[in-house]
C-alpha positions as CSV (number, residue, x, y, z in Angstrom):
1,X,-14.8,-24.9,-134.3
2,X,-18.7,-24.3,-135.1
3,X,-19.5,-25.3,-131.1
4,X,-17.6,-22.7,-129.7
5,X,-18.1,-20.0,-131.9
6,X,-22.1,-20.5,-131.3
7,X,-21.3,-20.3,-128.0
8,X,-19.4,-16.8,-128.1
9,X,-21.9,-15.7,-130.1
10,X,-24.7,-16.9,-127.9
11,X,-23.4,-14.1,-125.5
12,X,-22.3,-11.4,-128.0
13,X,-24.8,-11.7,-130.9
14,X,-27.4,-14.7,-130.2
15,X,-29.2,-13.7,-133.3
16,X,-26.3,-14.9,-135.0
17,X,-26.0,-17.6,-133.0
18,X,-29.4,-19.0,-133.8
19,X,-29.3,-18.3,-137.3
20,X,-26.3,-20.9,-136.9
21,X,-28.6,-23.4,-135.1
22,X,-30.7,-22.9,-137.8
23,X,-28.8,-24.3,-140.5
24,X,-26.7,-26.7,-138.1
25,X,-28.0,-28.1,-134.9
26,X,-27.6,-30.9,-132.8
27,X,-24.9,-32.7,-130.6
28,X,-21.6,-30.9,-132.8
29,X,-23.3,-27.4,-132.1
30,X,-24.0,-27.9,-128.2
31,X,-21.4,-30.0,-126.9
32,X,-18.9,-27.5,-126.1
33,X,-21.5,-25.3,-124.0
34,X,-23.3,-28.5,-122.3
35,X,-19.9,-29.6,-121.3
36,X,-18.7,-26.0,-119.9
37,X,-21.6,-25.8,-118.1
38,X,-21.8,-29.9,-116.9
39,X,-18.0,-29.4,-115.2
40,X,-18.9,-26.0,-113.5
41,X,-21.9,-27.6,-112.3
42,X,-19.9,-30.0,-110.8
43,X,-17.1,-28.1,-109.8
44,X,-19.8,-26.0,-107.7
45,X,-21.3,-28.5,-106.1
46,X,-17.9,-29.9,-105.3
47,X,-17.1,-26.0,-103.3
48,X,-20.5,-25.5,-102.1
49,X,-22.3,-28.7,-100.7
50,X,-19.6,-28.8,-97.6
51,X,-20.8,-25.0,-96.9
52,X,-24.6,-26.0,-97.6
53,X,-24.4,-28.9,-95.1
54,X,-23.1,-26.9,-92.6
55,X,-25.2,-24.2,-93.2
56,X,-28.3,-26.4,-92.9
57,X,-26.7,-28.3,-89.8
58,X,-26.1,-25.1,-88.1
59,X,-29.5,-23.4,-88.9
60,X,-31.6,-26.8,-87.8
61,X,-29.6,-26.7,-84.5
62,X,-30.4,-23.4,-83.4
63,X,-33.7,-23.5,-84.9
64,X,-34.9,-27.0,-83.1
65,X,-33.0,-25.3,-79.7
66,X,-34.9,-22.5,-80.0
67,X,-38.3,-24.1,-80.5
68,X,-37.4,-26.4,-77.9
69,X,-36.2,-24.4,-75.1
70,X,-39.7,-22.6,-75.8
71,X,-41.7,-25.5,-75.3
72,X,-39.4,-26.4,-72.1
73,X,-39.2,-23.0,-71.0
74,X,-41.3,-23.7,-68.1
75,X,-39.4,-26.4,-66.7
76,X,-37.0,-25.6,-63.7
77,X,-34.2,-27.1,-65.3
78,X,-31.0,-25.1,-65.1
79,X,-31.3,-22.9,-68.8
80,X,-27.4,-23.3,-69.6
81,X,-27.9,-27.1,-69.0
82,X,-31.3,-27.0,-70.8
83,X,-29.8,-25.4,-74.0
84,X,-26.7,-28.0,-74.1
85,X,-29.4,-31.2,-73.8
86,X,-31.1,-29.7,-76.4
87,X,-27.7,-28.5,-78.7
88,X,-26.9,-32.7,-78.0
89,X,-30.5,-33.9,-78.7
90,X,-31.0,-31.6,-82.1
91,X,-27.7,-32.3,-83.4
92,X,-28.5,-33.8,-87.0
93,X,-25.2,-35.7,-88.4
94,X,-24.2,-36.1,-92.2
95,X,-21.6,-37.8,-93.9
96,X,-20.0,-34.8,-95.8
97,X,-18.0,-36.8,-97.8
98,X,-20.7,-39.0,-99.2
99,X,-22.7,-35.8,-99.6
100,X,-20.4,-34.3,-101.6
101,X,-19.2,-37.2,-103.7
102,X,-23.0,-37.7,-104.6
103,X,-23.9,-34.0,-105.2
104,X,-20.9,-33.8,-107.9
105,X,-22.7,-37.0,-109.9
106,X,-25.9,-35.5,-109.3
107,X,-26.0,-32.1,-110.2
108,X,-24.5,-32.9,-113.9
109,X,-27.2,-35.6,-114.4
110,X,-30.1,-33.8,-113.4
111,X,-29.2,-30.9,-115.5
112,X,-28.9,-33.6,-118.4
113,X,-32.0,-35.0,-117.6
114,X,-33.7,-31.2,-117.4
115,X,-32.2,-30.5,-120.5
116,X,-34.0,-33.7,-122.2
117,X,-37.1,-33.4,-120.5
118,X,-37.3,-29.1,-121.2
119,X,-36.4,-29.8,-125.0
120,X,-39.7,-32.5,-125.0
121,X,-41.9,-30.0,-123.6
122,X,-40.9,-27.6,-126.2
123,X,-41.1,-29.4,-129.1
124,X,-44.3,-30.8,-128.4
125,X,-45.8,-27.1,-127.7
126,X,-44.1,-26.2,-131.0
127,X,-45.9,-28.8,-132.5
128,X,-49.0,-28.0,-131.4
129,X,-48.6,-24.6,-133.4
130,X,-48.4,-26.7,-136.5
131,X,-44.6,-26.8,-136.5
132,X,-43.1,-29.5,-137.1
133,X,-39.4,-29.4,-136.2
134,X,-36.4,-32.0,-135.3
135,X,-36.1,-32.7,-131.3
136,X,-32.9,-32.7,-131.6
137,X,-33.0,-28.9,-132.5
138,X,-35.1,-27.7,-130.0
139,X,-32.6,-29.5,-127.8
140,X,-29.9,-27.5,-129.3
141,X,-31.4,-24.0,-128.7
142,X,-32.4,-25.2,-125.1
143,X,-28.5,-26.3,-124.1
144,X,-27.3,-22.9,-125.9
145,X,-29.8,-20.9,-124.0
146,X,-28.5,-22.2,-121.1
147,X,-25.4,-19.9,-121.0
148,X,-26.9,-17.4,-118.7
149,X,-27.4,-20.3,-116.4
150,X,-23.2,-21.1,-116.9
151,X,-22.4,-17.6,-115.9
152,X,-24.6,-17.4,-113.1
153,X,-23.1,-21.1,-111.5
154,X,-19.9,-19.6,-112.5
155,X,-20.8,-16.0,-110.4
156,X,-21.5,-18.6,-107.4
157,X,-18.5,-20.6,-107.7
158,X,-16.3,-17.3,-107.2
159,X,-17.9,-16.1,-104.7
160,X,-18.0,-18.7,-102.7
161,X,-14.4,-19.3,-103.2
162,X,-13.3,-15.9,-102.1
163,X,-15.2,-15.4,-99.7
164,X,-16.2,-19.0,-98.2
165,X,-20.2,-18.4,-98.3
166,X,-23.1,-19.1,-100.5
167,X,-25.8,-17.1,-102.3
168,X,-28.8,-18.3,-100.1
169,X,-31.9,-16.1,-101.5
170,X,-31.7,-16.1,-105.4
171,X,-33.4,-13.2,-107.7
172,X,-36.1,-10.7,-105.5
173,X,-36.2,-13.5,-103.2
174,X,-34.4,-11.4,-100.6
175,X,-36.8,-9.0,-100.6
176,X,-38.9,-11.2,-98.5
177,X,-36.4,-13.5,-96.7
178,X,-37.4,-14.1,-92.8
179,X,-34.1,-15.6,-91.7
180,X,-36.5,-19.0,-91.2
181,X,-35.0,-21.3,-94.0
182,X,-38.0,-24.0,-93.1
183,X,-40.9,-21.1,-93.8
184,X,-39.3,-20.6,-97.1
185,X,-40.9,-23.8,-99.1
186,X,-44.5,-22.3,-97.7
187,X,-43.9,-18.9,-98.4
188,X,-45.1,-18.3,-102.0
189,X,-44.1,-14.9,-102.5
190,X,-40.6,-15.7,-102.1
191,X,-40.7,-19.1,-104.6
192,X,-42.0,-16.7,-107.1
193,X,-39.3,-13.7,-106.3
194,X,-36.4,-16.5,-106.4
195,X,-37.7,-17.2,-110.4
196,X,-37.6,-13.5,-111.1
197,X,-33.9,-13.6,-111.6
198,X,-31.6,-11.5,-114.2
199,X,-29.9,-14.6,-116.0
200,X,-33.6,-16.3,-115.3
201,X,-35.0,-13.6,-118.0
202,X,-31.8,-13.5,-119.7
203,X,-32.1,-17.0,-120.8
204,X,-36.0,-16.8,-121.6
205,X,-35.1,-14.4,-124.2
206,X,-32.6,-16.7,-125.3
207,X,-35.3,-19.1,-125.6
208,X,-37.7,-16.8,-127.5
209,X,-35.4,-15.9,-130.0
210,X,-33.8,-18.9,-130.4
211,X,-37.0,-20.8,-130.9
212,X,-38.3,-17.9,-132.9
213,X,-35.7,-17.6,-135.6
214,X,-34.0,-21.5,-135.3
215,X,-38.0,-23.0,-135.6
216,X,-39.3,-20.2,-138.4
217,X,-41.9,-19.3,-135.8
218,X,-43.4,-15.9,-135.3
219,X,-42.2,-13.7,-132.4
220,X,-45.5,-13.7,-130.5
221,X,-46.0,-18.0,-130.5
222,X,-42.3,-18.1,-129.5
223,X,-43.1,-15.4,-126.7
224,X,-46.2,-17.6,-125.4
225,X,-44.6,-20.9,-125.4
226,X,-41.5,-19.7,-123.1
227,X,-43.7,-17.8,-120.7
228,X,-46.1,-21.1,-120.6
229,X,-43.2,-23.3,-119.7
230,X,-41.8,-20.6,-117.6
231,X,-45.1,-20.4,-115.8
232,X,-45.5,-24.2,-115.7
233,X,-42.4,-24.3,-114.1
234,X,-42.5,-22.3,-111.1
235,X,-46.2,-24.1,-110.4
236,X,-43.9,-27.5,-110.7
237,X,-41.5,-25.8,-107.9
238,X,-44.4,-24.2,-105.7
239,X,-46.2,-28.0,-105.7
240,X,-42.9,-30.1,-104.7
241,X,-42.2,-27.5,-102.5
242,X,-45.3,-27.9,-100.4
243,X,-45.1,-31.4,-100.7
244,X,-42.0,-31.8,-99.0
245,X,-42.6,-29.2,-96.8
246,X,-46.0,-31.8,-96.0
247,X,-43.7,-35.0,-95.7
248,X,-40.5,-33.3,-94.0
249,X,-41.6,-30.0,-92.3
250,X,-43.0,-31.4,-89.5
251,X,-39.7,-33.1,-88.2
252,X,-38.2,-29.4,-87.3
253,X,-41.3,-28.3,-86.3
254,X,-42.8,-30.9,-83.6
């Protein structure tokens, strides 16, 4: 089976691998790792997004209590009374179930759509360097590259199986976590740290090779059109991030 064996050898020898991809490419060559990945993805967000809800039910509480009793402080309202008005009033409700049942149909389909959208960008970079090669390769050597990103959803499913928590601050980002979950979309040191992440890098070198020996392009090209989309990328996640930290932040905060 040509799908699975590029994707052992994605992990054990991806210069193999790509010299594969180079011959053969296309929906037969990624489908195995696409749908490995696709059903983890789900199967994670089926485990974790009861644990994420609570955890962000549970940190909003005793966040907007906090911030609340401080602004109230003054008030000669009994504190123990104060604090259970406040527990009542900042009490933010979610249908798990819904949650849940959405996040398993999501999660796949945006990691299609990222797939699609990622392979576009690439090609049309490669093409820029006067290279002219299929989509639907690019879009190959982007699904196999993401088996670093399999392993890593696969790291998260375990642990959070055994021991019933999630991996909050991802790469160096715990470096500079604060414990204030809503300060982390404005911090921009920590965005960055959370992209410099082990199977993060694994997979760009995925990418450079892959697009490097599968595209016939020289080392250094493939080098700067990773670390362009790579850089792109975490400006895309810095910019939504202050934007919804704009549009929502203020809710917690008032």
């Amino acid at each position: 089976m040509e799908a699975l064996k590029v994707f052992i050898f994605s992990i054990l020898n991806p210069f193999r691998a790509f010299r594969i991809i180079k011959k053969k490419w296309g929906f037969k060559i990624y489908w195995f790792t696409a749908l490995l990945l696709l059903l983890t993805i789900g199967i994670y967000s089926f485990t974790a997004t009861p644990r994420a809800i609570k955890f962000s039910d549970d940190t909003q509480d005793s966040q907007v209590v906090k911030k609340r009793a401080a602004s109230l402080g003054k008030a000669k309202a009994p504190g123990g009374q104060l604090l259970r008005q406040l527990k009542q009033f900042s009490n933010i409700g979610s249908s798990g179930n819904v949650m849940q049942f959405i996040s398993i149909l999501a999660s796949p389909l945006v990691q299609i759509i990222s797939w699609l959208f990622i392979a576009l960008v690439y090609w049309g970079l490669v093409y820029i360097f006067r290279n002219k090669t299929e989509y639907s390769k690019i879009l190959t050597v982007v699904v196999i590259s993401s088996v670093p990103i399999l392993i890593s959803t696969l790291a998260n499913l375990f642990y959070t199986l055994f021991t019933g928590k999630m991996i909050m601050h991802t790469g160096l980002s715990g470096l500079v976590a604060s414990g204030d979950v809503f300060a982390y979309k404005s911090n921009l040191l920590y965005m960055i740290l959370s992209r410099v992440d082990i199977f993060i890098l694994w997979g760009l070198i995925l990418l450079i090779i892959g697009i490097a020996i599968a595209c016939k392009m020289k080392v250094w090209k493939s080098i700067l059109i990773v670390l362009t989309v790579y850089i792109l990328n975490i400006i895309v996640v810095i910019t939504t991030s202050s934007i919804s930290k704009m549009f929502l932040g203020g809710i917690f905060t008032q």
